[in-house]
C-alpha positions as CSV (number, residue, x, y, z in Angstrom):
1,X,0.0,0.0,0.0
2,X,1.4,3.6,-1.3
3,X,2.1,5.9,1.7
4,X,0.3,8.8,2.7
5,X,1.3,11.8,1.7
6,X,0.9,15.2,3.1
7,X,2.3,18.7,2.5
8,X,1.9,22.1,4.7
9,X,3.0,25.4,3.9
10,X,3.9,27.3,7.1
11,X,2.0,30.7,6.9
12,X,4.7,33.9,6.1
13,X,3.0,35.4,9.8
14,X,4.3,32.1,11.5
15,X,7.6,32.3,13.3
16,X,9.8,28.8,12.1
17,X,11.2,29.2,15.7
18,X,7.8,29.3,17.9
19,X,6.7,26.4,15.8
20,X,9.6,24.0,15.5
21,X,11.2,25.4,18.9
22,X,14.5,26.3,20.0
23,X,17.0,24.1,17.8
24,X,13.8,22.0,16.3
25,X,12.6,20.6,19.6
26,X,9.7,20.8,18.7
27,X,9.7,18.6,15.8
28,X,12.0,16.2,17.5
29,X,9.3,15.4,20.1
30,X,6.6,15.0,17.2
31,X,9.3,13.0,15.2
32,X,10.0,10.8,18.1
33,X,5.9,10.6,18.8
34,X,5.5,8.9,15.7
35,X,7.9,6.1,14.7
36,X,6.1,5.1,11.2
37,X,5.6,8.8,10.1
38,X,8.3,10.4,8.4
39,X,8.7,14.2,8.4
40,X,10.7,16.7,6.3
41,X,10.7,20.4,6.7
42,X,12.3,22.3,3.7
43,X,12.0,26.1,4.1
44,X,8.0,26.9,4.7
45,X,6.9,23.5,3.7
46,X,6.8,20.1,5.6
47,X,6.3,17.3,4.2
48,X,4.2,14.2,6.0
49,X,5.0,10.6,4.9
50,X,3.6,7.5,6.2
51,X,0.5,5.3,7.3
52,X,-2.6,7.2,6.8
53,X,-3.5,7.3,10.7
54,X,-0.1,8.8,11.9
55,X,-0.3,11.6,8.9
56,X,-3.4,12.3,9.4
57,X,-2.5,13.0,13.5
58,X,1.1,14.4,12.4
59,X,-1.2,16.8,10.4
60,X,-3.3,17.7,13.2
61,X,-0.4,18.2,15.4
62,X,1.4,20.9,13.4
63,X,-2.0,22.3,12.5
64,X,-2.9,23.0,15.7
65,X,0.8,24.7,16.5
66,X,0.4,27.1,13.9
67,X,-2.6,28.2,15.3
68,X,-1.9,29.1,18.3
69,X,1.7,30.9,16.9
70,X,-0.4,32.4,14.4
71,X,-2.4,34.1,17.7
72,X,0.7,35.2,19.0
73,X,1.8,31.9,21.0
74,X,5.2,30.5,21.5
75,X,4.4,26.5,22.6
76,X,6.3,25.2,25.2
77,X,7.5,21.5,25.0
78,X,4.9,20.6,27.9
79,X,2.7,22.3,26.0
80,X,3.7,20.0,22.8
81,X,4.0,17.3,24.5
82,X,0.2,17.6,26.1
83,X,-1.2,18.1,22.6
84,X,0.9,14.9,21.4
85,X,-0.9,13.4,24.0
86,X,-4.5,14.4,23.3
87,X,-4.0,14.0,19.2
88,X,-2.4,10.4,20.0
89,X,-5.3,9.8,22.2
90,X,-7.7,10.4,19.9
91,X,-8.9,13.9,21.4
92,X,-11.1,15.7,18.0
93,X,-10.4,19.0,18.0
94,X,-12.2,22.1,16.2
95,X,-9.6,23.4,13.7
96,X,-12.1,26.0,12.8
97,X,-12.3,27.6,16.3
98,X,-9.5,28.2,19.2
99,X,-10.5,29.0,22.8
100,X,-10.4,32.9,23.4
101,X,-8.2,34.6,25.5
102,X,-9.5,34.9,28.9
103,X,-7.1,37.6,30.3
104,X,-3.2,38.1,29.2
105,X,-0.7,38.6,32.3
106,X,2.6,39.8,31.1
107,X,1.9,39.1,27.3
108,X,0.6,35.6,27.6
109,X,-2.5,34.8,26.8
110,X,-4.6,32.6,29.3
111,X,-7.3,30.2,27.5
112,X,-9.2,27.4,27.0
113,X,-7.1,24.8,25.6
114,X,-9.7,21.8,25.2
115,X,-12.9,21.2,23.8
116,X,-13.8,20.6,27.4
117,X,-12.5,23.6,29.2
118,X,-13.9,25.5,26.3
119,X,-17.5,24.2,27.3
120,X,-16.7,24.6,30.8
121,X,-15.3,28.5,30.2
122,X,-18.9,29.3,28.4
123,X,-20.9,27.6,31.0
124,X,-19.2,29.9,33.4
125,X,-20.3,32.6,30.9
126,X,-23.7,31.7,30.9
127,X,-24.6,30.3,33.9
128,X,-24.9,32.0,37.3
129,X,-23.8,29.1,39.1
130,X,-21.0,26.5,37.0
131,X,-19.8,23.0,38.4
132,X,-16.9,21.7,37.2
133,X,-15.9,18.7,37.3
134,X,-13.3,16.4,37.0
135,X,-9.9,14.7,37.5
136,X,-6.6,16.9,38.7
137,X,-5.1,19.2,36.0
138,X,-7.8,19.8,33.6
139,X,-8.1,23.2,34.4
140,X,-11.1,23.5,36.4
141,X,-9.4,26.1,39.2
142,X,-7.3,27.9,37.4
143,X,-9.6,28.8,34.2
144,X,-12.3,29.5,37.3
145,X,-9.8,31.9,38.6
146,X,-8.5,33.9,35.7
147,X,-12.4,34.4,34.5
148,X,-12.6,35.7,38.1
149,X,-9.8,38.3,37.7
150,X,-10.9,39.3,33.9
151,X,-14.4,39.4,35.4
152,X,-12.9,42.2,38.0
153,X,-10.3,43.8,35.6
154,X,-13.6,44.7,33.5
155,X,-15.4,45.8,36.6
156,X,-18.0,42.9,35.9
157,X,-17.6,42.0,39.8
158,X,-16.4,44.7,43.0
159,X,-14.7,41.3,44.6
160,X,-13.0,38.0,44.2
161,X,-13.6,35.5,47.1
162,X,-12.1,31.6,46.8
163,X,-12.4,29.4,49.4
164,X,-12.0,25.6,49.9
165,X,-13.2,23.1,52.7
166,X,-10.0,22.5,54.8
167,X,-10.7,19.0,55.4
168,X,-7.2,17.6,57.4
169,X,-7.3,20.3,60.0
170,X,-11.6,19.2,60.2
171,X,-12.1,23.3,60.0
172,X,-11.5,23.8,63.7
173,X,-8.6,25.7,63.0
174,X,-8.0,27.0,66.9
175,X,-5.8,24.2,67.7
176,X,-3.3,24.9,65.1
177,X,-0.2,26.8,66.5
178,X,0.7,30.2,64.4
179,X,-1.8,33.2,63.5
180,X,-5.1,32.9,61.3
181,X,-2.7,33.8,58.2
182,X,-0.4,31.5,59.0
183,X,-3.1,27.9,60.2
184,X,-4.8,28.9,56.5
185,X,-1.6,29.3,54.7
186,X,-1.5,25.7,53.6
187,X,-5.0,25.2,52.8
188,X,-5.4,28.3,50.7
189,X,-2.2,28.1,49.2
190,X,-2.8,26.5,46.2
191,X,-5.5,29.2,45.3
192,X,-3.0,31.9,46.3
193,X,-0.6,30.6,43.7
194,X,-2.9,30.3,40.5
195,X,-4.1,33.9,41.7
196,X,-0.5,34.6,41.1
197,X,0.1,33.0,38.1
198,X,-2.1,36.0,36.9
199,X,-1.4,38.8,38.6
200,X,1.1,40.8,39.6
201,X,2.0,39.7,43.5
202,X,2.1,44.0,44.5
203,X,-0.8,44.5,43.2
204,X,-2.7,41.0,44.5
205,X,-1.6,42.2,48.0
206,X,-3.5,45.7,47.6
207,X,-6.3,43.8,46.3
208,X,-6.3,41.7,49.9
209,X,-5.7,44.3,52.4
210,X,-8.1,46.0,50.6
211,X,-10.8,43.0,50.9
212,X,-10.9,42.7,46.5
213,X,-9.9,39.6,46.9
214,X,-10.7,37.2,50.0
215,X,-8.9,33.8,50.6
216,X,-10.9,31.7,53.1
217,X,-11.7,28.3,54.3
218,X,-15.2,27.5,53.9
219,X,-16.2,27.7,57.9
220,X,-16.0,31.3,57.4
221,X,-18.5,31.7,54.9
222,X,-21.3,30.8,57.4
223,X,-23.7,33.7,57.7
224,X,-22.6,35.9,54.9
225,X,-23.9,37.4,51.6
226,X,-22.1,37.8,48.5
227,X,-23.6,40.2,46.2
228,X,-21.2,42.0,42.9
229,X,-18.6,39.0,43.7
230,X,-17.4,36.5,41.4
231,X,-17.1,33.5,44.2
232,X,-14.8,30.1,43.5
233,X,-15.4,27.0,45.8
234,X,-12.3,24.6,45.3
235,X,-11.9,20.9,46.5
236,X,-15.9,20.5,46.4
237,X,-16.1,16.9,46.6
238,X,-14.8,17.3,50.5
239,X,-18.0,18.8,51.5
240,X,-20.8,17.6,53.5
241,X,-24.3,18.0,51.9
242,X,-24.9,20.4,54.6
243,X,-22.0,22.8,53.5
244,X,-22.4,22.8,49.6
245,X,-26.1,24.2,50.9
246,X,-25.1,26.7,52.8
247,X,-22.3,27.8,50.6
248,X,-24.7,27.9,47.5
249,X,-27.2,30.1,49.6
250,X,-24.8,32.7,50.2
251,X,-25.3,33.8,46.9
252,X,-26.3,37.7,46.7
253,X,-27.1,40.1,43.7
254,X,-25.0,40.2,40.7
255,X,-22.6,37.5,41.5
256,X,-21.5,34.6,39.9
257,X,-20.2,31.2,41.8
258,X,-18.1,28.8,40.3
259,X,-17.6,25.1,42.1
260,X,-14.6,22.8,41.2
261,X,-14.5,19.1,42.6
262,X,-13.1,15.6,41.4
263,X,-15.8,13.0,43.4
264,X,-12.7,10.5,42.9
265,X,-10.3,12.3,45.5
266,X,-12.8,12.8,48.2
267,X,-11.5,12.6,51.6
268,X,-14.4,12.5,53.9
269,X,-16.7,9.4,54.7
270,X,-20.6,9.6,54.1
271,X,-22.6,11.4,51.6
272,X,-20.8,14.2,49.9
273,X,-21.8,17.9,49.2
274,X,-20.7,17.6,45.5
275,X,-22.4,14.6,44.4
276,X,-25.6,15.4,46.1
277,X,-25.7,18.4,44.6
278,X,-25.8,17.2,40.8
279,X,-28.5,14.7,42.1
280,X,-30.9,17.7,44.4
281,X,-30.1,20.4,41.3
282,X,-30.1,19.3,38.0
283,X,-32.3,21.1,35.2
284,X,-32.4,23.8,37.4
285,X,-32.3,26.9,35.1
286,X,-29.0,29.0,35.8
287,X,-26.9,26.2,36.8
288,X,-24.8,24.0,35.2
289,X,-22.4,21.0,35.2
290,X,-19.4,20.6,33.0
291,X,-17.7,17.2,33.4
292,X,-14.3,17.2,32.5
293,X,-12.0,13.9,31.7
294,X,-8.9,12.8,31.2
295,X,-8.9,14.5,27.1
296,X,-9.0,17.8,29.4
297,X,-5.7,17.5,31.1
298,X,-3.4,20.4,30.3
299,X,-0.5,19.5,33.0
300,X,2.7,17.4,31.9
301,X,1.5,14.5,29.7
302,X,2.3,11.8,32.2
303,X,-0.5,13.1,34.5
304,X,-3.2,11.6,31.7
305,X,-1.2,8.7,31.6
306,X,-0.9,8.3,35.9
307,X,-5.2,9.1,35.5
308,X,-5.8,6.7,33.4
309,X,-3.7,3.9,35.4
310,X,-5.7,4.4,38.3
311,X,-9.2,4.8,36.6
312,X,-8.0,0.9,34.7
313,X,-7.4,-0.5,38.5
314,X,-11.0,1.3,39.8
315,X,-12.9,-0.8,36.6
316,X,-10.4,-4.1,37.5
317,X,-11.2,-3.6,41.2
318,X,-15.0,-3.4,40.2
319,X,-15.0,-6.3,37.8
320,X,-13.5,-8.3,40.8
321,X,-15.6,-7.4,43.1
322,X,-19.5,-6.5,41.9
323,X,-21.0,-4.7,43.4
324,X,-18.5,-3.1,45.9
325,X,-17.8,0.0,44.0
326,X,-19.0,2.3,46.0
327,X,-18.0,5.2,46.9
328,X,-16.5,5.9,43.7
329,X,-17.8,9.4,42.0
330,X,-19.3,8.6,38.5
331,X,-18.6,10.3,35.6
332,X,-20.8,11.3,33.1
């Protein structure tokens, strides 16, 4: 059977550099990602040779990387080596559309980079109240967070508040030696750090003295309304039924609340806040669920790889034992 054959031109707009990386590391990777596809890159045109599948993903690949250099991208090899990842995976992706920027923090761009996340982005658009969720590093926090701070930068919202369930201390924080700032420190700090990763740390320190943005555990949101606030609750699926209702009714005027949870990482015994919730509020105008899988993850590509080993011993565990599964979150 006669090869497939393929030839690109590289747009004049697109940087050879950005696109085949420093010293062609780029290609390398997507060189060494397919071992029956041969490619040749002679001035703005590459050439594709080999079975039909490979070329056809080859073709996706470097199709999707001139994209995003083309909107003013320069791809990192994580970032090459998570689309290898998806496209090898079988991940379909809309060539016609890319995910919009979000917000742009020192010249780059923050966006959706899945068809998942970009479902989950409009939901948050759309919806008063988004849930997303889903296995670690698809996104769901830190695309949360940096609609929060576009949301502010455009005046959309007065406040940012993010808060989280801190689960090891069991919220009785009193015991723990060191000030408030310092017992939270740990349990906030992953919020703190995405925050970061979009903002410049001078001017996210004005924002909290000032009470912009709030960092707290959940315990403390007991009793209070949240009106003009774009609100983020992290770690959901270690809440009680009890809390996800009284976080959800601290909703105010103008706001907009965004919930992020994987039911498989839940560290608590007995009914949990997250799952109940997409049981008690389904079709409920205004609020939405996006679940995100393992096609989402935008982390190093051995994170899909580490979620997919563990989902393979949940069904193995299951087969072997029917019936005992419980206590497992189920994705739709």
């Amino acid at each position: 059977m006669e090869p497939t054959r393929v030839r690109l031109t590289i747009p004049d707009t697109v940087d050879p550099t950005a696109l085949m990386g420093p010293a062609d590391t780029h290609l390398r990777r997507i060189e060494g990602a397919f071992d029956e596809a041969m490619v040749v890159v002679r001035g703005n045109q590459v050439l594709i040779v080999g079975p039909a599948e490979q070329v056809e993903q080859v073709t996706s690949v470097f199709s999707q990387l001139i994209k995003a250099v083309e909107g003013g991208e320069i791809p990192t090899s994580d970032e090459v080596d998570i689309l290898l990842g998806q496209v090898t995976h079988g991940v379909r992706h809309d060539h016609g559309r890319t995910g919009d920027v979000i917000l742009s923090h020192h010249g780059r761009p923050v966006r959706p980079k899945t068809a998942g996340q970009r479902r989950y982005v409009e939901a948050i658009r759309s919806n008063s109240i988004t849930f997303g969720v889903g296995p670690a590093g698809t996104g769901k926090t830190y695309l949360a967070m940096a609609m929060a701070v576009a949301a502010l930068k455009r005046h959309e919202v007065s406040r940012i508040v993010l808060t989280r369930p801190v689960v090891e201390a069991g919220e009785s924080l009193g015991f723990l030696p060191g000030t408030l700032e310092e017992k939270l420190d740990p349990y906030v700090r992953p919020l703190y750090d995405a925050l970061l990763d979009m903002a410049d740390a001078e001017k996210v320190a004005t924002y909290m003295e000032q009470g912009t943005i709030e960092i707290a555990p959940l315990a403390f949101m007991r009793g209070r309304t949240f009106s003009d606030a774009f609100v983020i609750l992290d770690e959901a699926q270690n809440t009680t039924p009890e809390q996800m209702k009284m976080f959800l009714t601290r909703m105010g005027f103008s706001s907009k609340f965004v919930v992020t949870g994987d039911s498989s990482q839940r560290d608590l015994v007995g009914p949990g806040g997250l799952d109940q919730a997409r049981e008690v509020l389904a079709g409920i105008d205004g609020i939405e669920f996006v679940d995100l899988d393992r096609n989402d993850i935008v982390r190093n590509a051995l994170v899909a790889r580490i979620v997919d080993a563990y989902d393979r011993a949940t069904e193995e565990r299951g087969a072997k034992a029917p019936g005992k599964g419980a206590g497992h979150g189920k994705r739709v």
